[in-house]
Every structure is written in C-alpha cells, then in structure tokens.
N, C-alpha and C positions, 0 to 999 in steps of 0.2 A: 677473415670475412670483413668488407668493408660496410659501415654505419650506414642501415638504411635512412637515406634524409627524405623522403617522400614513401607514403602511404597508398599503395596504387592497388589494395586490394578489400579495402575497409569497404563496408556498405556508405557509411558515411562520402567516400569519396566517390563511390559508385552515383550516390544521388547530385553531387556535384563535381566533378570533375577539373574544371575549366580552370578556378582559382589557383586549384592543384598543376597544372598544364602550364598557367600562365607563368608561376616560378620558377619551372622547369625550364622554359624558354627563353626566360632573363639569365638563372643562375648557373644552369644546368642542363642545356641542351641538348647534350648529347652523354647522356648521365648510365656510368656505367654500376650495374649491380651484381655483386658475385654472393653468389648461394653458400649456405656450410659446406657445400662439397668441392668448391672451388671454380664452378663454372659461371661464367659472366655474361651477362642481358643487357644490352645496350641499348638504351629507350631512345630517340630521337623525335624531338617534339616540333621543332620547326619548319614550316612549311617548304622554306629552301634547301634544309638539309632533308627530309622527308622526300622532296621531288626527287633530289640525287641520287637518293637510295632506291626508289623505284623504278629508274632511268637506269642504272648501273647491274646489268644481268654476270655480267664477270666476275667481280666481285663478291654480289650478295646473294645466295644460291637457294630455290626452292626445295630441293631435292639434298640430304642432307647426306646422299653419298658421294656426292659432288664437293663434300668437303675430307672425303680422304684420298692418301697419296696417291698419286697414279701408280698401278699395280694390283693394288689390294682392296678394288670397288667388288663387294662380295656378290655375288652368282644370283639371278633370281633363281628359286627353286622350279625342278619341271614342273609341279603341282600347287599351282598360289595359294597360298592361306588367307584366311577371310582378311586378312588386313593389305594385301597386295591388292585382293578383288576391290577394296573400295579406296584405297589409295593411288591408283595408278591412273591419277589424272593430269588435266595441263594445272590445274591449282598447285601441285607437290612435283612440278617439272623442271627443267632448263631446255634449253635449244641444244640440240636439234629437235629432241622429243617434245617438246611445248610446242613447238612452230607446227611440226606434224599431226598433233593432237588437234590444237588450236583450229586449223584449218579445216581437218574432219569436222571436227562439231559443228562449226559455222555454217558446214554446207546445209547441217540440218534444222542447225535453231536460225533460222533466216529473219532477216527483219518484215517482211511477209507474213511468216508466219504469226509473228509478234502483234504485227497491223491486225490481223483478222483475228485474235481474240478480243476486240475493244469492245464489241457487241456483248459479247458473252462475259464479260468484265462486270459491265452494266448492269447485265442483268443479274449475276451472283450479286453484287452488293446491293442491289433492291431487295432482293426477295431477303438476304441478312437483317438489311437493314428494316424492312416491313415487320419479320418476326421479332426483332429488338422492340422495339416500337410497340409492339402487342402487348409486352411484357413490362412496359414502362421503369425497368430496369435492366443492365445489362452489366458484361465487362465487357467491352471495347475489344480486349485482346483477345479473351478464348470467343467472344459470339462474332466478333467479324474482322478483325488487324487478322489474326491465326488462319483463320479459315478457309477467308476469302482468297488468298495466297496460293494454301494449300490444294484448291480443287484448281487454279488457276493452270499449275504446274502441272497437278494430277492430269486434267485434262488433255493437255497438249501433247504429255508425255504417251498419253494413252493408257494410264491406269483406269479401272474400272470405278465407278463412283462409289460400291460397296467395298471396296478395298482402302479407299482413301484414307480414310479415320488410321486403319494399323498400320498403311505406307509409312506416314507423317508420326508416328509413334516411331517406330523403327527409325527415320532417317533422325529423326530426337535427338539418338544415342551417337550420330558420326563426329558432330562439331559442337555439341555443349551439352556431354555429360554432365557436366558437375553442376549447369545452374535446373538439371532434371533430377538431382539426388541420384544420380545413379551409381553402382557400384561399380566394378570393374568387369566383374562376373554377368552382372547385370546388364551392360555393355556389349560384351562379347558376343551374348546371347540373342540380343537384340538385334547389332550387326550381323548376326549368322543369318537370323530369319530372314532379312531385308535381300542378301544376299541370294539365298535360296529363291524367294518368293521371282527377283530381277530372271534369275537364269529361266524359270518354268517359264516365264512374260517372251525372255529372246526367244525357248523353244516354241513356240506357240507362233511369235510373230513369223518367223524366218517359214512358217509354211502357212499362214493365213494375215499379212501381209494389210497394215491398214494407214488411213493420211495420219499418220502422225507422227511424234519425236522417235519413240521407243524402235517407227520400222525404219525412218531412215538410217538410225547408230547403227542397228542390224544389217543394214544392209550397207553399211561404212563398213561394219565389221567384215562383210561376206565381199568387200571389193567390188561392188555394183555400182558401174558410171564411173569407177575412178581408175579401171583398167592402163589408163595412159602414165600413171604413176605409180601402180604397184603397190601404193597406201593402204593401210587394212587398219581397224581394229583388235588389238589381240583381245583372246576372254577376260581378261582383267581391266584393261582399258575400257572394257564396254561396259561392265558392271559398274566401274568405277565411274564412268561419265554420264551415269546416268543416274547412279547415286548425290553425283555433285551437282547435277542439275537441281535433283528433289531439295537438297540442302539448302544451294544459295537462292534457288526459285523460290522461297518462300522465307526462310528468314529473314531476310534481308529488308523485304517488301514488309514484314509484320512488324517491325522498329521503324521503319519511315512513316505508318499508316499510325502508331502508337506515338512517336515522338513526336511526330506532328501535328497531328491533334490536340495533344498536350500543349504545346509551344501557343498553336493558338487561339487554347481557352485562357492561355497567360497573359496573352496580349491581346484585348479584347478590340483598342483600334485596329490593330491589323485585320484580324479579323471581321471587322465590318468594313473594312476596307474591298477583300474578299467578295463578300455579299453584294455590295453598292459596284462591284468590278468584276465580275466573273471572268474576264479575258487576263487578269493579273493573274489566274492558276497556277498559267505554266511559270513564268519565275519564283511564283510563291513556292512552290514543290521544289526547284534549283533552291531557296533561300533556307528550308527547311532541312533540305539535306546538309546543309552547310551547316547551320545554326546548331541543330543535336540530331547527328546521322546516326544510320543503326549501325555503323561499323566504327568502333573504338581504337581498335588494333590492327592492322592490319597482317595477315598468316604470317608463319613463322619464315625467315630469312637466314640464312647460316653464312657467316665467313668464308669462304673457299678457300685464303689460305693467310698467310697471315698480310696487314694491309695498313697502312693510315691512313684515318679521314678523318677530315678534318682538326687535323692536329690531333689526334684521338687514335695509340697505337692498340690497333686492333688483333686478334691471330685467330689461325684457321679455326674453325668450329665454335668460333662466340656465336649467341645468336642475336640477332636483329628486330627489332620490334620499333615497329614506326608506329605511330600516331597519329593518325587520320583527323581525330577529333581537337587534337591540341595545333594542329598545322592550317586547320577547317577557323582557327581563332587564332591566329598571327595577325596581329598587329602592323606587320613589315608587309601582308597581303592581302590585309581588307580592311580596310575605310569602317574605324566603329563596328569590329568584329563582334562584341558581344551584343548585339543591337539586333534585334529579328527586325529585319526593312525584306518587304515582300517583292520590293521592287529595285531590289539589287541588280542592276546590270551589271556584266562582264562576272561572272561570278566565277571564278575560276577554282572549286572546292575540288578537293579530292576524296570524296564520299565513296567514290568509288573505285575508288586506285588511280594507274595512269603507268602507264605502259604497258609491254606486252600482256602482262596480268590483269589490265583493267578490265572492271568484273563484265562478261559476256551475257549475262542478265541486265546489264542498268537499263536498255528500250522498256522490257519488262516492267521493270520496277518502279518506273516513272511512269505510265502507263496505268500501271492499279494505283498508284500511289497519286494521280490525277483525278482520277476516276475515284477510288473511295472514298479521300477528303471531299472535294468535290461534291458527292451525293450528302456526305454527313452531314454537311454545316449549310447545303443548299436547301436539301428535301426536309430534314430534322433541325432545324433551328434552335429548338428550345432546350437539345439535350446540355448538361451542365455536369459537371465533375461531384462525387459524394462527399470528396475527402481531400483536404489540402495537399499541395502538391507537395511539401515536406514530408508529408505523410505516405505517400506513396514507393512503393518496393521496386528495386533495378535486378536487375537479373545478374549473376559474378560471374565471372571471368575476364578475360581482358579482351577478347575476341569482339565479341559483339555488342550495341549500349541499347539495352529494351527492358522496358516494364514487364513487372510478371504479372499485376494486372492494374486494371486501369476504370473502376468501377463508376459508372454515369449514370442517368437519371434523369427524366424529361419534368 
C-alpha cells in the first residue's frame, strides 16, 4: 500500500478543499492511490488533464463491464434486480448504448420543456421564500436549496405533489447514502420502494397518458414516434432514467442554490454588485458554479484496458476519478481562480462535465439556480448567516460539495 500524502476524506478538507487541490496540481496531478487491497484510484486534478479524460470515451469507460476481456462480459439476468432497474442508465453507459439512451431522453426532457417551467420556478421559490420569511428563521437547504428542486423535478416528471416528500427520500438512497447515514440494508430497501412505487406510475401512465416526463419515457419505452428506428426503452432503462432524472434534477441544483448563497454572503461587494446590477445574474450563476460547484467529483471512470497517460502507466480496471472542483481552480485556466468576479467572461468551467456525459440537466439547473438566488438576495435582502462559515458542516463523500445545513436569519 503506497503512503497516503493527501487527506481527501477528512471533514476538515471537506470545508476547504481547494488548498488541498492546489498541491495536488503542482506536485501531484495525476496522483495514484492503491487501497489495502491492492486496487488503485487515480485522482486527476488539472483542468487540461481533466478535459482529456472526459473527451476520451475509449479509454476511460462508464460501464465497468466494459473493462473485462472480450468474451467473459456476464449475461444480464432475464429478470433485473433492483440494482439493474436503477442502474441501467446513459450515466453508468458507453456508446453505442449511451448514444441510444442519450438520444431517447432528449426527445423527452427538451429544452422547451425546460423553458416553460420558468413561471413555475418563480412561483415555488416565493411562496418558500414568503413562508421562510414568516418564520424569521430558516435553513436555507432543508426550507428552500432541497425543496425547491425537488417539486421542480417532481413536477415535470409527473409525480404527484403528495408523493413528493417520500419520492425525494427514496431517491436519498441511489447517489449519497453515506452522507444520509444510511446502512446498506437500509439502502436496498429504500431503492426497492422507489423502484416499485416508478413501475405502478409506468402502469398507470401507458393507459392514462398525461404532458409530462414520466409519459413521454413510456411511451420511448413502448416505441411511439420512433417507429423509423426501432429504438425502445427496455423495463430497466426506464426505471433507471427516470430514477436519474429524480437524482441529478435535484441534487445538483440543491449545492449550486446552497454554495452560492454562501459564496455570496462571503463577498459582500460582489454581492451588492448583484443588487446595484441585476442583469450581472447570468454570469454571476457561470462564476458560482466555477468558484464552489455542487459536483466535486465527477462519477466513476474505469480503465478499459491497460493504458498510458500522461506519463502515468495505468491497467485495465484502475478507476478514474476527476475533479471538477480542483480543474474549476487551475491557475493554467483562469485568470485569479480563487477570486469570486461575477463578471468573469469566457468562463469555461467544468461544473458540469463536458462531453458526451455532460450533465443533461444543466438548462435546469441554471434556470432554478437563476431564479432562486435571484429571488433571495433581491426580495429578502436582510437575510444574514447564524454562524461563521468555519463553522458550517459539508456533506462526505467525494461525489457531490453541499452543505448539510445552512442556518440564516433576517
């Protein structure tokens, strides 16, 4: 086992990361870590090697049976288990099956669709924001970052508004058990319900049929309108893509609405900069997602077979793990990286991946993530932080970078 020289799991590094990042990218760029057991994790912190490895689908593979021999890629079962039903998406894919996926969904989450919840956007973070407001105390994340997200998604997808609260419980358990205490058992159980609960929603749609997310996948699944290609959803892929919808629809957006808030009640010129400029929004949103994005890590990557890069002998089945947030502060790609400027042009951050995996939510997520800051800091002026930001808790894993809460006060 080789000497771990960097701490990438402490709460400590969780509240600051960047310093940690920054040596990484001087001394250690592409810094390999092998476990007691003998398997190796290869962090890649730099913005230019980051690109490559996002760029490079031959190579760095989603789908981690993609890295055994040709021959012995094992059989799905005839009857999928709760972990195929929610894994068998374009996130956990490669081409040809990501491009076929990717495609399906797009026909449904359209940017259209995306346009016409801006109204309804509006209106969920007033009425949050009015009952915060009521109550002259709040946290941020569980009364409106969490929330607001979650019926956002809920919505479009066509979950029912009395279901919402246990969907968004349920989907908890797909991509960050451990910063929800959960067990494994705990987990399983979780994902079985969500599971169940999706198939009764297809049965019901595929014969009463309404505008939203949930009937066009259904009716991807059922080959309706795509007759000229023969493209289908199987039962696993539909569970599964509508699961990942619930997931990234709403994490994602709950750390941009949370870290950026944060970022700036720390910089209080910028922030009146904001105020005195309301037309500065949209870059400020681009400058926040760069500055401290909700995505730390980006999903898992695996070897395909054995490989060199960057000077760096790699073999089949290492896994990959990029760095969004340390490549978001490269120095070689942005002018005074650690400097929150709202009015960063050309901002070329990777917040959100880039390439064929780039997240198929980010209109979404800039969108609430416009719209909520926006309302907060325009409508509520006076709200203020309880508790220094030293003081403040991050959520662990390496996955995602969000507050677990975020306690304010008018």
């Amino acid at each position: 086992m080789s000497k771990r020289l960097y701490d990438l799991f402490s709460p400590a590094f969780k509240r600051h990361p960047f310093a940690t990042f920054a040596r990484m990218r001087q001394d250690d760029p592409i810094y390999a870590h092998v476990s007691p057991g003998g398997a190796t994790t290869w962090y890649v912190t730099r913005y230019e090697d980051v690109l490559a490895v996002l760029r490079d689908n031959d190579h760095f593979v989603k789908d981690v049976r993609n890295t055994l021999p040709e021959g012995v890629r094992p059989l799905l079962p005839k009857q999928p288990t709760t972990h195929e039903l929610i894994n068998q998406n374009m996130l956990f894919s490669d081409p040809p099956d990501h491009t076929r996926l990717r495609a399906l969904v797009n026909q449904a989450f359209t940017p259209r669709r995306v346009e016409q919840m801006a109204h309804r956007v509006q209106q969920m973070a007033d009425e949050l924001l009015h009952s915060m407001a009521a109550q002259g105390r709040a946290d941020l994340i569980a009364d409106y970052a969490l929330p607001l997200p979650v019926m956002v998604i809920c919505e479009m997808l066509g979950i029912p508004a009395a279901d919402q609260a246990q969907v968004a419980d349920w989907s908890q358990a797909i991509i960050a058990p451990g910063s929800r205490g959960l067990s494994n058992q705990a987990r399983k159980q979780k994902m079985r319900a969500l599971v169940d609960y999706l198939q009764q929603l297809f049965a019901h749609r595929r014969q009463h049929p309404q505008d939203d997310l949930v009937t066009a996948l259904v009716q991807a699944e059922m080959g309706v309108g795509m007759a000229a290609t023969g493209d289908k959803l199987t039962e696993a892929e539909l569970s599964s893509m509508v699961a990942l919808l619930l997931v990234t629809g709403h994490e994602t957006t709950v750390n941009l609405i949370g870290n950026g808030a944060l970022a700036l009640w720390q910089h209080p010129v910028q922030l009146q900069m904001l105020k005195d400029r309301p037309a500065l929004w949209t870059t400020a949103v681009e400058e926040l997602l760069r500055y401290d994005g909700p995505v730390e890590t980006s999903t898992t990557r695996w070897l395909r077979a054995d490989y060199e890069f960057k000077g760096r002998q790699m073999r089949r089945g290492d896994v990959m793990r990029v760095s969004l947030a340390s490549a978001n502060r490269d120095t070689a790609q942005f002018t005074h990286p650690d400097q929150l400027d709202i009015t960063r042009r050309d901002n070329k951050h990777l917040a959100f991946g880039h390439g064929i995996h780039y997240c198929l939510g980010a209109p979404l997520a800039r969108l609430e993530g416009h719209i909520a800051l926006n309302t907060l800091f325009g409508h509520f002026p006076h709200w203020h932080l309880v508790h220094p930001p030293a003081e403040l808790h991050w959520r662990s894993g390496v996955l995602f970078r969000g507050l677990e809460t975020l306690p304010i006060k008018t």
